[in-house]
C-alpha positions in Angstrom: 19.8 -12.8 28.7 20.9 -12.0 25.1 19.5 -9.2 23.5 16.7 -9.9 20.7 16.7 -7.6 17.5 17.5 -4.4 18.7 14.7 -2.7 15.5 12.0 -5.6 16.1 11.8 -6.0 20.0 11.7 -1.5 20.6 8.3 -2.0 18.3 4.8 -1.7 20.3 1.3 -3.0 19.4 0.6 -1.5 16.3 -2.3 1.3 16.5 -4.0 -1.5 13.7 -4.1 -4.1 16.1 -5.3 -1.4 19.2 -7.5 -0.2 17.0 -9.4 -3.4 15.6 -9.6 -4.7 19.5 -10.9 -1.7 20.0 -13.5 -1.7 17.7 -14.8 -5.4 18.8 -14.4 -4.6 22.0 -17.3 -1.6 21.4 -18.9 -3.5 18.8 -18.1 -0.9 16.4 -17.6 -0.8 12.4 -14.1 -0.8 11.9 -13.2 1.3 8.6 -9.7 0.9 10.2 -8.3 -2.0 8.8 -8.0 -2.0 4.3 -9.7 -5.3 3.5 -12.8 -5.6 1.2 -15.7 -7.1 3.3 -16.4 -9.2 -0.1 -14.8 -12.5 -1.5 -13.0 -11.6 -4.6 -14.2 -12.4 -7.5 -16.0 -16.1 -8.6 -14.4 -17.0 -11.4 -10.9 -16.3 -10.0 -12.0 -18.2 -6.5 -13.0 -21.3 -8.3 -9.9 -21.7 -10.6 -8.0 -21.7 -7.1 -10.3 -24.4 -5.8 -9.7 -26.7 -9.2 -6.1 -26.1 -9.3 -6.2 -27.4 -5.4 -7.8 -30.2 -6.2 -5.8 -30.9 -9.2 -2.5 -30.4 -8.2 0.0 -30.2 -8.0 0.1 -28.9 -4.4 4.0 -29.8 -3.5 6.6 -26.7 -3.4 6.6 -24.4 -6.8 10.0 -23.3 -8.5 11.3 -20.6 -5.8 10.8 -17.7 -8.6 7.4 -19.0 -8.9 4.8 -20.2 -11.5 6.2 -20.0 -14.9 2.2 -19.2 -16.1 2.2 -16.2 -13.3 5.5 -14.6 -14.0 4.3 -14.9 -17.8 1.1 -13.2 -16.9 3.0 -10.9 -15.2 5.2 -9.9 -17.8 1.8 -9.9 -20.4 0.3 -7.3 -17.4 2.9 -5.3 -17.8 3.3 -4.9 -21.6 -0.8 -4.7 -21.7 -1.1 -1.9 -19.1 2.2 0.4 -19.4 4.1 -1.0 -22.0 7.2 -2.3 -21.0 8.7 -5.2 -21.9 9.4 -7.8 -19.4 11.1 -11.1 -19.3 9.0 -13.3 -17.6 11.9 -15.6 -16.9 14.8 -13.2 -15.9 12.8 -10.1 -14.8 9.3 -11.3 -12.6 9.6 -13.3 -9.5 6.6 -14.3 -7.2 6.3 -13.7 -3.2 3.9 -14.3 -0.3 2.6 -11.2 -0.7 3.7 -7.4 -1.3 4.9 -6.9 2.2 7.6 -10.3 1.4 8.1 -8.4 -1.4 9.0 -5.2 -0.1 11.0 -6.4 2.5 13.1 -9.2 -0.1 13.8 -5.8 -2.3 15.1 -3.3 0.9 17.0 -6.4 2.2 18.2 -7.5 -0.8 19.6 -3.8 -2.1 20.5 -2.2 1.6 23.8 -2.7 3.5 24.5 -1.1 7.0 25.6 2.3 6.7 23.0 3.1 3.6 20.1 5.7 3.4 17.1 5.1 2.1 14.3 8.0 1.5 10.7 7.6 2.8 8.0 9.8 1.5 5.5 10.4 4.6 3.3 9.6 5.7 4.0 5.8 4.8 2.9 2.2 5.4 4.4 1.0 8.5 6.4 -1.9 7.0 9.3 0.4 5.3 10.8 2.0 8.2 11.8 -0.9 10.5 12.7 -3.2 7.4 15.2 -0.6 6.3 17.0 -0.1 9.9 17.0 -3.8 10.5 19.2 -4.1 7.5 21.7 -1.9 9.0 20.2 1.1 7.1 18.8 4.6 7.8 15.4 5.8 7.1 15.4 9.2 5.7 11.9 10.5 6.3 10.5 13.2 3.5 7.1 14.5 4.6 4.5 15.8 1.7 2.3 19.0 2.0 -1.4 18.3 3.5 -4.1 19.0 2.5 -3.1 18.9 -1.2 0.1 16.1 -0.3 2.5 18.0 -2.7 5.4 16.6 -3.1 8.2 19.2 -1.5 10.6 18.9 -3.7 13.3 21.5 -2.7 12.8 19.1 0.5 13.5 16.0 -1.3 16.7 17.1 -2.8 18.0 18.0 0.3 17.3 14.6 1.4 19.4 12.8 -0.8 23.4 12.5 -0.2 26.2 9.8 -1.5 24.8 7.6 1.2 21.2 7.2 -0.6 21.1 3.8 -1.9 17.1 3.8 -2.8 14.0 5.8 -2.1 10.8 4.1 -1.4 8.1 5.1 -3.7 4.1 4.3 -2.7 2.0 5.3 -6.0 -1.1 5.0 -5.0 -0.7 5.6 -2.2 -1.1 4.4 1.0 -2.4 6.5 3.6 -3.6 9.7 1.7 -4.8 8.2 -1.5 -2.2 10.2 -3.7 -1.3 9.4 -7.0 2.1 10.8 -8.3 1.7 13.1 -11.0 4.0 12.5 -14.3 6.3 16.1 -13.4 6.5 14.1 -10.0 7.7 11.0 -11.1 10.4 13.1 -13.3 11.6 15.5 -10.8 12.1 11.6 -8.3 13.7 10.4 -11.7 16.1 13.1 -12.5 17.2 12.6 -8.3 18.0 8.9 -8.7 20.2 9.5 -11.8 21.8 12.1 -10.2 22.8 10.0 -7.1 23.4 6.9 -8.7 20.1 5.5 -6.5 17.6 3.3 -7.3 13.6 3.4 -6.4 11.9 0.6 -4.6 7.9 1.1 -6.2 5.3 0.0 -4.2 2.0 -0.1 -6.6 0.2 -2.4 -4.8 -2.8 0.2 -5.6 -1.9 0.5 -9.1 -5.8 -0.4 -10.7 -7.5 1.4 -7.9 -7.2 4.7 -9.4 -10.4 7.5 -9.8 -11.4 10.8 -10.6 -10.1 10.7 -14.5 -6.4 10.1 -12.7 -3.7 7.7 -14.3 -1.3 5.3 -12.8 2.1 5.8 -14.5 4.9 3.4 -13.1 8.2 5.0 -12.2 9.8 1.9 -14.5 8.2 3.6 -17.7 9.8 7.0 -17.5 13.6 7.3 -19.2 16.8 6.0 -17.6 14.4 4.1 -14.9 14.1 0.7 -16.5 17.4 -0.1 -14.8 16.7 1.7 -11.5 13.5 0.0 -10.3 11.9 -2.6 -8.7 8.1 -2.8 -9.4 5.7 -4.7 -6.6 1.9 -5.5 -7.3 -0.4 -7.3 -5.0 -3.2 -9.9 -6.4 -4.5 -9.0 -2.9 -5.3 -5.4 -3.8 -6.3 -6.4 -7.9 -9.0 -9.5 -6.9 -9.9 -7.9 -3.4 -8.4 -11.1 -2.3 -5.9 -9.8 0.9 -6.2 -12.9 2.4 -4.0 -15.1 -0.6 -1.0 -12.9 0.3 0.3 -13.5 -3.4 2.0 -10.3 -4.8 5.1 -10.3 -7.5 8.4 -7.9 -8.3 9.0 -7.0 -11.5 12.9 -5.5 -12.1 16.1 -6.2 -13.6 17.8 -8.9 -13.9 20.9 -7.7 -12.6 19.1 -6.4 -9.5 16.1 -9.5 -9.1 18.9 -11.8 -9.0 20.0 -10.5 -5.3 16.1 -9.7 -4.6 15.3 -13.3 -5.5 18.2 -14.4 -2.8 16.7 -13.1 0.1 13.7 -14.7 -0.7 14.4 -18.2 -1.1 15.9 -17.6 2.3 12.2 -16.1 4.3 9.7 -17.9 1.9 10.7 -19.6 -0.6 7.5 -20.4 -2.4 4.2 -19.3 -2.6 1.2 -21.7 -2.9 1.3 -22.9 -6.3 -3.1 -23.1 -6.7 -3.0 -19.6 -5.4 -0.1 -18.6 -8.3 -2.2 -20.3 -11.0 -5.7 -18.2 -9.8 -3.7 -15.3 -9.9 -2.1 -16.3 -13.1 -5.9 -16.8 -14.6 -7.0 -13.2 -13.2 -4.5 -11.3 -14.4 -5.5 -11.9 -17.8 -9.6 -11.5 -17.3 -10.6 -8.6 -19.9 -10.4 -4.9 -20.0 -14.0 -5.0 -18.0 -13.1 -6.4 -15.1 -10.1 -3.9 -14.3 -12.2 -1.0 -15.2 -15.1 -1.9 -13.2 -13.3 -3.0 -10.1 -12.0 1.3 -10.2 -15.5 2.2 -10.6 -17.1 0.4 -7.8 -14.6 1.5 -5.5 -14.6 5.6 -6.5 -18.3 4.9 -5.8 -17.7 3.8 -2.5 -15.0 6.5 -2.2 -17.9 9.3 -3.2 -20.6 7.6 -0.8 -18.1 8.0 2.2 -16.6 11.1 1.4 -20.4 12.8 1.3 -21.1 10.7 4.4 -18.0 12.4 5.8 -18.8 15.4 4.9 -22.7 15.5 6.5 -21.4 14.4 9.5 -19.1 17.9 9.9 -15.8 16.7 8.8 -13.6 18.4 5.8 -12.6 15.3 3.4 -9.3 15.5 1.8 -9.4 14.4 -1.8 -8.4 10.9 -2.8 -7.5 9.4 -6.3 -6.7 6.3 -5.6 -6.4 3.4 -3.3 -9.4 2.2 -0.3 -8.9 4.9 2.1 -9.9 8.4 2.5 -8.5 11.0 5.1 -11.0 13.7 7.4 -10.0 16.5 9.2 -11.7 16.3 12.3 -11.4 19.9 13.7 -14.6 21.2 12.2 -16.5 19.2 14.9 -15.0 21.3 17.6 -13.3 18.3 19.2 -10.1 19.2 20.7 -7.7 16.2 21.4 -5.2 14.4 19.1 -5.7 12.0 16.2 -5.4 9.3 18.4 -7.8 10.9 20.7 -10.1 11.0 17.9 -9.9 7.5 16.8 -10.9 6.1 20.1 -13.3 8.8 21.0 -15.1 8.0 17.8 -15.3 4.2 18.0 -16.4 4.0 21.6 -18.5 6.8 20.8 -19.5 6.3 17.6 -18.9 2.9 17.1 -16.6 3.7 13.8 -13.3 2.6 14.2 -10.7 4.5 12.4 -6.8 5.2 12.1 -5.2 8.2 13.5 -2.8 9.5 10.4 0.0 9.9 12.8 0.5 6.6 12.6 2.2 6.9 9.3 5.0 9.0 10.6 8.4 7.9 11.8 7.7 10.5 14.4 4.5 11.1 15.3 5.2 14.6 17.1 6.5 16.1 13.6 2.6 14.7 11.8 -0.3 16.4 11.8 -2.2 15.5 14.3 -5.7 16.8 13.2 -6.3 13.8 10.6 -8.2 10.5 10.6 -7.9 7.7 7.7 -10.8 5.8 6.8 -11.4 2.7 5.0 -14.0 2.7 1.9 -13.8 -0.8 0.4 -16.8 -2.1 2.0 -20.3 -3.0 1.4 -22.4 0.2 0.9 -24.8 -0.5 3.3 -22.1 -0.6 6.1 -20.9 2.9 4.5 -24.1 4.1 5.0 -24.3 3.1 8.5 -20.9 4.0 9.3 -22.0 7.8 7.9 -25.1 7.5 9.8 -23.1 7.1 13.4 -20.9 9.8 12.8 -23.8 12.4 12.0 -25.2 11.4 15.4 -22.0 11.3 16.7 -21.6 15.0 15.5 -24.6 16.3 17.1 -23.4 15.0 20.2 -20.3 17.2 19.4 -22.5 20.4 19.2 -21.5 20.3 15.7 
């Protein structure tokens, strides 16, 4: 038999799906998985519903909605002040992940490089080597998750087509700080590169912290291509509806690729997300504030049970270091120990690593968007847990 996709068949179960089976098998609470336990908001649900029931419901233009990519464009001039062309610039995909992979398919040809910063979401790596390319991995520094930059310049060389930038950041919650963002800047000048930005997290920012888009800072305009997620803004993962903002000169190849793995996106789910986008000032603030008060009741639920709590500024999830407990075993370990244990299902940080034996291995990620009483329970299993521990 003919060989399948040399990248796509060497992938195993993902330690997402493990872990979720895991956690119904044990009944546990899984704070694995980052979905909202909620329903998004009302308003935004029921202009989905009319615009179902209205029509039309037949394919959409392939770049999408002309009243999303406008409210796109209208985001983006309201929160960071660029200017966008709704028609030439913004184009509309089944989600961030489409999104992601349209861009690293659309800019990457075999023999490229393309920088990772680690630990990552899983997508990136296996995107970039099925387009022929070569995942450069650059790890940050725990437990802060400074960005080594010494590191990073050593990464890049005339084969660096793009880095991958995740601000906020999936798993450890980081948000890139302005010198950051400048020092990354400066590098893709200097090479010639360009930046693919994930901000999928980009209103689900705390602690006084401020999301700054990589597209705002000098000589970038040209150089990036900007995903956001209506999943992450409404709490609505489900509706997979996310959008690229970039370039014309580079969309135009992005936009390629996609007619050719989606084409469309449901045009009732574009016009609800077109309708959210421009709710008030209120909405976008509050939806921050609920979840860095879910952040704080974990983290102090985290922290009675024994474990240290890395800081977080954005994002849903929240990393532990386990050791304090006295339990001796890997992340992984962990994980399972805890939701067979426990009955708290979480996500070893290794994960996030393009290989696992160079991670930590003393970190666990945890989930925080849910309903405060499962927070509290989920905080009350790991005290007893802990106990159990001797700790």
């Amino acid at each position: 038999m003919q060989a399948a996709n040399r990248v796509f068949s060497s992938l195993g179960t993902t330690i997402f799906t493990t872990m979720s089976a895991l956690a119904v098998e044990h009944g546990a609470i899984n704070l694995g998985q980052g979905f909202p336990d909620d329903e998004g908001p009302d308003d935004v649900r029921a202009a989905a519903a009319k615009a179902i029931i209205e029509g039309p419901n037949q394919y959409p233009p392939m770049m999408g909605l002309p009243a999303l990519r406008q409210a796109v464009a209208a985001a983006n001039r309201r929160f960071y002040d660029l200017d966008i062309d709704w028609q030439s610039e913004v184009m509309v995909t089944s989600g961030a992940t489409e999104a992601l992979a349209d861009c690293l398919i659309g800019l990457l040809n075999p023999g490229d490089e393309a920088i990772v910063i680690e630990p990552a979401y899983d997508s990136y790596k296996p995107v970039i080597e099925a387009a022929g390319a070569k995942a450069v991995p650059v790890s940050l520094e725990p437990p802060h998750w400074s960005l080594p930059l010494e590191r990073l310049a050593a990464a890049f060389s005339d084969r660096t087509k793009l880095i991958v930038l995740n601000t906020p950041m999936n798993p450890t919650g980081k948000v890139f700080t302005r010198a950051e963002l400048e020092a990354i800047a400066a590098l893709l000048i200097r090479h010639d590169a360009y930046a693919v930005c994930d901000e999928v997290y980009e209103h689900l920012v705390f602690s006084g912290r401020r999301h700054i888009p990589l597209m705002t800072l000098p000589g970038m305009r040209e150089r990036c291509l900007r995903i956001g997620s209506a999943g992450k803004t409404f709490s609505l993962t489900g509706w997979k509806v996310g959008y690229v903002t970039g370039p014309a000169h580079l969309l135009q190849t992005v936009a390629k690729t996609h007619q050719f793995v989606t084409f469309t996106t449901p045009p009732a789910l574009q016009s609800a997300v077109a309708f959210g986008l421009a709710k008030d000032d209120a909405y976008f603030a509050g939806l921050a504030a609920s979840l860095e008060a879910k952040r704080d009741r974990l983290a102090q639920g985290l922290a009675e049970a024994g474990l240290d709590v890395l800081s977080t500024d954005g994002t849903y999830f929240i990393s532990a270091d386990f050791r304090a407990l006295g339990f001796i075993g890997t992340d992984e370990e962990f994980c399972r120990d805890i939701t067979i244990k426990a009955k708290v299902a979480a996500i070893p940080l290794s994960a996030f690593y393009a290989d696992p034996a160079k991670a930590p291995r003393h970190l666990a990620r945890f989930c925080f968007c849910k309903q405060d009483a499962v927070l509290e329970e989920s905080s009350a299993r790991l005290k007893a847990y802990a106990k159990g521990q001797g700790g």
